[in-house]
C-alpha positions as CSV (number, residue, x, y, z in Angstrom):
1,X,7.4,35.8,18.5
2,X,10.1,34.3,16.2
3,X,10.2,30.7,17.1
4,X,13.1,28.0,17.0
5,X,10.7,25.3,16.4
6,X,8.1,24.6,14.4
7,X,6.7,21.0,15.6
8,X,4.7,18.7,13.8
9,X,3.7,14.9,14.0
10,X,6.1,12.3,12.9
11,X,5.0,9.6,11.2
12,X,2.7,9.6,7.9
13,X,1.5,12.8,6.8
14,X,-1.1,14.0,5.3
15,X,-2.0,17.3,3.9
16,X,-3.6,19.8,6.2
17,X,0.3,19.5,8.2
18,X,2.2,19.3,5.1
19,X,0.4,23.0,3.7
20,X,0.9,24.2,7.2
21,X,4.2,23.7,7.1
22,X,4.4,25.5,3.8
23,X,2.9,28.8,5.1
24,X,5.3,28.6,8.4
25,X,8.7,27.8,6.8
26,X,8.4,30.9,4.8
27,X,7.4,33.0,8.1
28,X,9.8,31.6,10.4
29,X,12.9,30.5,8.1
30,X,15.2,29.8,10.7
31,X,12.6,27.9,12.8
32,X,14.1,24.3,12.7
33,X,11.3,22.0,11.6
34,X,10.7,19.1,14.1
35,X,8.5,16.0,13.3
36,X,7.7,14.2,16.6
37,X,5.6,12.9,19.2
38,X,7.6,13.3,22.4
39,X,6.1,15.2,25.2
40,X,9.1,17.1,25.5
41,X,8.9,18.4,21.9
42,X,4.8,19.0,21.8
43,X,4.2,20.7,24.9
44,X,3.8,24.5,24.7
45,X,7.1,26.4,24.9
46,X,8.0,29.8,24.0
47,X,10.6,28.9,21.7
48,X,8.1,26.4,19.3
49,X,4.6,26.4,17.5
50,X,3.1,23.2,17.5
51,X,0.5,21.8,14.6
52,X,-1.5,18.8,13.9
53,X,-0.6,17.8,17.7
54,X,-0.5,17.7,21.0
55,X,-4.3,17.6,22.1
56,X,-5.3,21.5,22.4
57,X,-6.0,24.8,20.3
58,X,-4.1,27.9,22.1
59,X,-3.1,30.6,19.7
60,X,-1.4,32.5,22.7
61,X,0.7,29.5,23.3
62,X,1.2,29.0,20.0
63,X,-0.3,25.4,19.5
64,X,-2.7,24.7,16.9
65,X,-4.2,20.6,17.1
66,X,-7.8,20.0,16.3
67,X,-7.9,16.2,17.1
68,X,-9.6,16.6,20.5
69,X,-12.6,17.0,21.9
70,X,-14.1,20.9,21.5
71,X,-11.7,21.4,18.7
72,X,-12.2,24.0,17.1
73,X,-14.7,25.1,14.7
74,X,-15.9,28.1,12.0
75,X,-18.7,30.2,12.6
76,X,-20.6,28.3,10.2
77,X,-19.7,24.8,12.0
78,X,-17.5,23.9,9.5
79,X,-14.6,21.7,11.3
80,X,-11.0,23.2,10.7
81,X,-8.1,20.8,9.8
82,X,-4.5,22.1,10.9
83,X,-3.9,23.9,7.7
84,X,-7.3,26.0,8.8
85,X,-5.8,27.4,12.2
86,X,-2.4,28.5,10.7
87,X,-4.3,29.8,8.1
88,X,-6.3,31.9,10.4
89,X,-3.3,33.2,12.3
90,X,-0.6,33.3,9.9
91,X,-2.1,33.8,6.3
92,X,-2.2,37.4,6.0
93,X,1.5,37.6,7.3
94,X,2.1,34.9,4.5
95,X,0.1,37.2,1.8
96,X,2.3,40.3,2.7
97,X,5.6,38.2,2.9
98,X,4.9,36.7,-0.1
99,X,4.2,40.6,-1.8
100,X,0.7,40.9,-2.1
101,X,-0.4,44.6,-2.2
102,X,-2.0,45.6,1.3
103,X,-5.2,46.5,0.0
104,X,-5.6,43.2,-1.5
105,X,-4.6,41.4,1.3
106,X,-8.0,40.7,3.3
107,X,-10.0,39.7,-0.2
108,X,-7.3,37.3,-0.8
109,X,-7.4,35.7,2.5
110,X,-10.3,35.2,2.5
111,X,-11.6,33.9,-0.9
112,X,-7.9,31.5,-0.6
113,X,-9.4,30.4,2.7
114,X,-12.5,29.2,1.3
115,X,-11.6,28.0,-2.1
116,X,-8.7,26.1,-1.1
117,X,-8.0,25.9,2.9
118,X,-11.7,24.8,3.5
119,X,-11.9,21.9,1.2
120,X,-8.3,20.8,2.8
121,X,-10.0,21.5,6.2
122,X,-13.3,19.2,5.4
123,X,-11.2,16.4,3.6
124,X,-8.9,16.5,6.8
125,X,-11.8,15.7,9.1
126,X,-14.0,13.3,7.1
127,X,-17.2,16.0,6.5
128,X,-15.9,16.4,2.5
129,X,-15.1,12.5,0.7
130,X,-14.6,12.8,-3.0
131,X,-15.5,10.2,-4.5
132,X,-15.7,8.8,-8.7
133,X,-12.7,9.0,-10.9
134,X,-11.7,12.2,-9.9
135,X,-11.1,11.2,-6.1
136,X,-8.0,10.0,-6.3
137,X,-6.5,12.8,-7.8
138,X,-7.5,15.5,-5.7
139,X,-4.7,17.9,-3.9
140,X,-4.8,15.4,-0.3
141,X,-4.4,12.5,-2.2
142,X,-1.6,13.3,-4.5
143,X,0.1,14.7,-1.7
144,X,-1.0,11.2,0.3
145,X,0.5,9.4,-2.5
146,X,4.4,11.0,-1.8
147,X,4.7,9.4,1.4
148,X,6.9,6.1,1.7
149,X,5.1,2.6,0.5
150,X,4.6,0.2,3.9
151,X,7.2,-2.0,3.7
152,X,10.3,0.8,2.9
153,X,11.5,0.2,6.5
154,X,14.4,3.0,6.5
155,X,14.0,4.9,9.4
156,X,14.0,8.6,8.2
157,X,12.1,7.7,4.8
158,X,9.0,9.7,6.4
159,X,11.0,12.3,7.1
160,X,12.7,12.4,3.7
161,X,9.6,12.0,1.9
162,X,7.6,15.1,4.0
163,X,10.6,17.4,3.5
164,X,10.5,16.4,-0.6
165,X,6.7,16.8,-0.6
166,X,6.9,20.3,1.2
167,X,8.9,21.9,-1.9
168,X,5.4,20.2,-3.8
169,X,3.4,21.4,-2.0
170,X,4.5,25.1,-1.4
171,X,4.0,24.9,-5.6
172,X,0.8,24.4,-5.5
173,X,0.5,27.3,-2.5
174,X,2.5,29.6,-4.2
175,X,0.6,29.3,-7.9
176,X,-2.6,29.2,-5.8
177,X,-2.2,32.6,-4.4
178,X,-0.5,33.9,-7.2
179,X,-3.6,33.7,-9.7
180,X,-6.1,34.8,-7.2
181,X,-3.7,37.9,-6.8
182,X,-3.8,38.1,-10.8
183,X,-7.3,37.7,-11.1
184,X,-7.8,40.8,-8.4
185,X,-5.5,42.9,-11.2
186,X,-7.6,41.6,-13.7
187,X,-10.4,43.0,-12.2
188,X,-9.5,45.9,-11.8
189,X,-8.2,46.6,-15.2
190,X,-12.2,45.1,-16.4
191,X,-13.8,47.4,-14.4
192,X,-11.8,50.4,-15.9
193,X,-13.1,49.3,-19.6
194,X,-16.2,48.7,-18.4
195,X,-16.8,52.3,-17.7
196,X,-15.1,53.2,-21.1
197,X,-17.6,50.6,-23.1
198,X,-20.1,52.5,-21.5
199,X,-23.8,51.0,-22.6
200,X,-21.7,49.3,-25.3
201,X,-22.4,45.6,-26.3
202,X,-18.4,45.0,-26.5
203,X,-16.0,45.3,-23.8
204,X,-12.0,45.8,-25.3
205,X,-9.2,44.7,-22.7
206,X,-5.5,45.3,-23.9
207,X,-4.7,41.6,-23.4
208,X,-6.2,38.4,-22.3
209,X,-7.5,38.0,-18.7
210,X,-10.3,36.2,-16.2
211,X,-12.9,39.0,-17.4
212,X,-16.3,37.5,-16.2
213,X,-15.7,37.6,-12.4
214,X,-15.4,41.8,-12.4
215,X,-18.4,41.7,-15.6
216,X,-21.0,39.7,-13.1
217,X,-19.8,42.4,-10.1
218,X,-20.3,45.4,-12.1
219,X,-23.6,44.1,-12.7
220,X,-22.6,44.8,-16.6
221,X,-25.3,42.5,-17.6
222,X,-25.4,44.1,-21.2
223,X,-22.2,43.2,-22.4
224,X,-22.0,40.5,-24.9
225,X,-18.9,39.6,-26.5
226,X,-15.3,40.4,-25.0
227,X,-12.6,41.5,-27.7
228,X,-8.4,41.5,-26.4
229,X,-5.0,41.3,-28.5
230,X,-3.4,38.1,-28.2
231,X,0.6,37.2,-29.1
232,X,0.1,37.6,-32.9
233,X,-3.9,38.4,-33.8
234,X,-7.0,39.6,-31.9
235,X,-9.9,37.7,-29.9
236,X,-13.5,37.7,-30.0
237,X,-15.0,35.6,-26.9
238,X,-18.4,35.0,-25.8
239,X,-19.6,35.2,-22.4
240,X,-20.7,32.5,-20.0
241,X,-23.9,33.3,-18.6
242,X,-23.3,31.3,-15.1
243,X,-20.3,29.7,-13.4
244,X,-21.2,26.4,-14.6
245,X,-21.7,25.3,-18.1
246,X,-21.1,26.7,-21.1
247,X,-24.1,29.0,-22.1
248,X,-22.9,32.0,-23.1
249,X,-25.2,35.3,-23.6
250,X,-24.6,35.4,-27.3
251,X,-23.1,32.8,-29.5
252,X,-21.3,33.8,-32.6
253,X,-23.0,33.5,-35.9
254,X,-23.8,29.9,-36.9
255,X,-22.6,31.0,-40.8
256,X,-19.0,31.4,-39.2
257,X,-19.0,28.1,-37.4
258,X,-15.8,26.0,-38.1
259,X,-14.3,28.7,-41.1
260,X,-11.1,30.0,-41.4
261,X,-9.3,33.1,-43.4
262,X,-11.2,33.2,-46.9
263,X,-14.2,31.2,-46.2
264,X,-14.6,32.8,-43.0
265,X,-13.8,36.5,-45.0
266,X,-16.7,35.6,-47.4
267,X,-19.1,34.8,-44.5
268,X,-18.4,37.3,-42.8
269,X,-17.8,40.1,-45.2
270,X,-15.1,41.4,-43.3
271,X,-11.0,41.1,-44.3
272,X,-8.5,40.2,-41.6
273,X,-11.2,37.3,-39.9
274,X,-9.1,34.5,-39.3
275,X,-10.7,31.7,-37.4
276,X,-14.2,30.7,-35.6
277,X,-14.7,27.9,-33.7
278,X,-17.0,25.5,-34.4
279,X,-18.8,26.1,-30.7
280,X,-19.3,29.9,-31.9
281,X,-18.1,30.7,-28.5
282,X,-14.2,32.2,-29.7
283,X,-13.1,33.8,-33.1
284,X,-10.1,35.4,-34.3
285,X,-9.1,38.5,-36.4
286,X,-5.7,39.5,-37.9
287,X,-6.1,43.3,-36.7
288,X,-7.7,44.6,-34.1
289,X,-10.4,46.6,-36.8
290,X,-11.0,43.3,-38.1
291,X,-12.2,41.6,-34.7
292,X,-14.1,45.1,-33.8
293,X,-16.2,44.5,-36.7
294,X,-16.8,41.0,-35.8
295,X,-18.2,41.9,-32.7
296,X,-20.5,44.3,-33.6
297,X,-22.0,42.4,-36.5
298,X,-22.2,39.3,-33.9
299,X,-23.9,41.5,-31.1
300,X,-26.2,43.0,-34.5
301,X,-27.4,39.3,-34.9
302,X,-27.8,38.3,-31.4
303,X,-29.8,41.5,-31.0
304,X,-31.7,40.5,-34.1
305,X,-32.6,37.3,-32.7
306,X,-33.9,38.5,-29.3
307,X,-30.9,37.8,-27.2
């Protein structure tokens, strides 16, 4: 079905419609976007797709509300917002229209779906309230915050403002999906030097990347430092041991911490070092030999020391 409609509340908006809209406007660009209330407008029709309202979940009649009672839920429980349902129906179409390879397609919809849907999903329907300094800056809120102020009394300003926050909104879509679909390159191109580093201590990528996510996967558990070019020198990195924190699974020497060029040189013994940083978790070389070295004498000392 290519529909002539896509129908939406009028009225304030909040996010769950507002990211819908994003993923059907690119699907269905000739679809006239309708905000409204009428019965005439969000009653099931062949010609329309209806979201955020109208009192009932029908994917075969193309309306997707979750306001009533027996809305919808996942099979966890887990309540879905608007965005969830389109989401579910329409973001794979979304993933191919917007390029992604087909063979990435279902990992991507589904880690986007519970990375950033989900939280838009238990926001939406009061099971997920942020709260501390941070809460007022999280995605619904920001996008909360482009809608008119109470007393601009114009009578399309909540039009104007939904159609300005769209072009937002698709932005943060867009770079959303973008470095997920990066990240599955990335891993990709980690798990080939993985296999090349072998039982190696230090893993070499030709440039900088997300590298831990493929490492924990692989199960590459004795890899220690990570060594890539950058736009003028090389990179030595530690590790982070979990997804939180910053524990890595070998710091760098604590005789390099905070040196730079010769003083670094001297402590190191090695010409070309450049930089390390005073948390011992990233150094830098001048050639590629040079940050080589300083990995293996780093994994050396971490062996040394029982690591």
């Amino acid at each position: 079905m290519s529909p002539d409609f896509l129908v939406t509340h009028s009225g304030g908006f909040h996010a769950d419609e507002l990211l819908s809209s994003v993923i059907l406007t690119r699907l269905f660009p000739q679809a006239r976007l309708i905000r409204s209330r009428a019965p005439e407008w969000i009653t099931p029709a062949p010609d329309r797709i209806i979201y955020d309202v109208g009192g009932a979940y029908d994917p075969a009649a193309g309306i997707f509300d979750h306001h009533q009672r027996g809305a919808p839920l996942r099979e966890d429980g887990q309540p879905y917002s608007s965005f969830g349902l389109i989401w579910k129906h329409y973001g794979r179409e979304y993933l191919v229209a917007s390029g992604l390879p087909d063979h990435h397609v279902e990992a991507l919809h589904s880690n986007f779906d519970i990375g950033f849907v989900l939280p838009i999903d238990l926001t939406d329907n009061g099971a997920l309230s942020p709260s501390g300094p941070l809460a007022s800056l999280t995605l619904p809120a920001l996008l909360e915050t482009l809608k008119p102020v109470f007393d601009e009394e114009e009578p399309e300003a909540d039009d104007r403002a939904f159609h300005a926050a769209l072009a937002i909104a698709r932005s943060f879509i867009d770079a959303g999906i973008a470095q997920r679909a990066a990240k599955l390159r990335a891993e990709a191109i980690v798990y080939r030097a993985i296999e090349v580093a072998g039982q190696g201590r230090i893993l070499e990528l030709p440039r900088g990347m997300p590298f831990r996510p493929a490492i924990v996967k692989a199960g590459a558990d004795h890899l220690l430092f990570v060594v890539h070019p950058r736009e003028k020198d090389w990179c030595v990195t530690g590790i982070r041991r979990g997804d939180d924190g910053f524990e890595l699974r070998a710091d760098l020497p604590a005789t390099w911490a905070g040196l730079t060029n010769g003083e670094l040189e001297a402590a190191c013994g090695i010409e070309g070092a450049s930089f390390c940083h005073n948390g011992r978790f990233i150094a830098a070389a001048r050639t590629r030999e040079a940050a080589l070295a300083m990995a293996e004498l780093a994994v050396q000392e971490a062996l040394s020391i029982g690591v």
